[in-house]
C-alpha positions in Angstrom: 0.0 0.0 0.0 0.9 3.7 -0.8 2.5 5.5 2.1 0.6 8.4 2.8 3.4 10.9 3.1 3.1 11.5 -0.2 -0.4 13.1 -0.2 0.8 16.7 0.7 2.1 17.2 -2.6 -1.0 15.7 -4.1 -3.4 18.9 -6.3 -6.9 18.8 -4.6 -8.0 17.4 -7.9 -5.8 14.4 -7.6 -6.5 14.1 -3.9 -10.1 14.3 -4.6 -10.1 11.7 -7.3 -8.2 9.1 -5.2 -10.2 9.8 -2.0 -13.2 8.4 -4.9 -11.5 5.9 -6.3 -10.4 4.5 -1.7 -13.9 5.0 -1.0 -15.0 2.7 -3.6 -12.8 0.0 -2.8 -13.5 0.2 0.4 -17.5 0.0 -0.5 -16.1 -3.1 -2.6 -15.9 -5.1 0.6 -12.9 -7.4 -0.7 -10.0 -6.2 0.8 -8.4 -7.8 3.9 -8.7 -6.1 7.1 -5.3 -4.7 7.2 -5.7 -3.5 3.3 -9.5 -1.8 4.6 -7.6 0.0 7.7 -4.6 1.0 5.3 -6.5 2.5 2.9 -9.2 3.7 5.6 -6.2 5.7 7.0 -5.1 6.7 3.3 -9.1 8.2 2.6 -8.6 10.1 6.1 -5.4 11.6 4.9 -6.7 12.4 1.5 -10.2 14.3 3.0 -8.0 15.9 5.2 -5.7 17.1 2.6 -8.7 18.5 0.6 -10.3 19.8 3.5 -6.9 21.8 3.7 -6.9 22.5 0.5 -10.7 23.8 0.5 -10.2 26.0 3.8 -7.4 28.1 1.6 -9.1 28.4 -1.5 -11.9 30.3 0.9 -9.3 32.1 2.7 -8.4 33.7 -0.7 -11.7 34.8 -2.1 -12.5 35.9 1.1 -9.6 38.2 0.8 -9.9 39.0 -2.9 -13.8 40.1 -1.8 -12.3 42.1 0.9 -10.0 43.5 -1.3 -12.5 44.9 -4.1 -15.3 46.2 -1.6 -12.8 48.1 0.7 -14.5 52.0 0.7 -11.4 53.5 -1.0 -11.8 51.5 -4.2 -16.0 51.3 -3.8 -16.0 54.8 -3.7 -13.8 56.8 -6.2 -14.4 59.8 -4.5 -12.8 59.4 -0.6 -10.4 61.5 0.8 -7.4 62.2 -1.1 -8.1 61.1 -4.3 -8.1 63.5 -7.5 -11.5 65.8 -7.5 -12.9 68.7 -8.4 -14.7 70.9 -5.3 -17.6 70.3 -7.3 -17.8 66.6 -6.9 -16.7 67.1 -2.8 -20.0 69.0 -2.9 -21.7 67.1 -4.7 -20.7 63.9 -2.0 -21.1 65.7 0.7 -24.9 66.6 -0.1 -25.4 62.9 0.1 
């Protein structure tokens, strides 16, 4: 059986597809009991891996939405940026 060691360098797509193709063996029913608790402890590795994997892909759209709804780029008229007086006014009446 694989080592499971290796599944940190795994993409989530590949550690997706083998956490599949472990799960359905396992539903198979025809592995030994040390073959079901190897690769029982390989799917745990793998689901953890794309758990990990998930968790940072929603730490960076989090950021990116973060990013583009701060005030100063929502609002092309805040403090400091390049305006005439009549577009302050204009802002400031609102």
């Amino acid at each position: 059986m694989t080592s499971n060691a290796d599944v940190a360098e795994l993409s989530y797509e590949d550690s997706r597809d083998e956490l599949v193709r472990v799960v359905h063996e396992l539903e198979q029913g025809s592995s030994t009991l040390e073959q079901s608790l190897a690769l029982w402890e390989r799917g745990e590795a793998l689901a953890k891996h794309c758990e990990e994997w998930l968790i940072g892909a929603k730490a960076r759209l989090d950021k990116a939405r973060l990013s583009s709804s701060s005030p100063a780029s929502a609002n092309p008229a805040s403090p400091g940026s390049d305006t005439s007086s009549s577009d302050s006014a204009h802002n400031a009446a609102e």
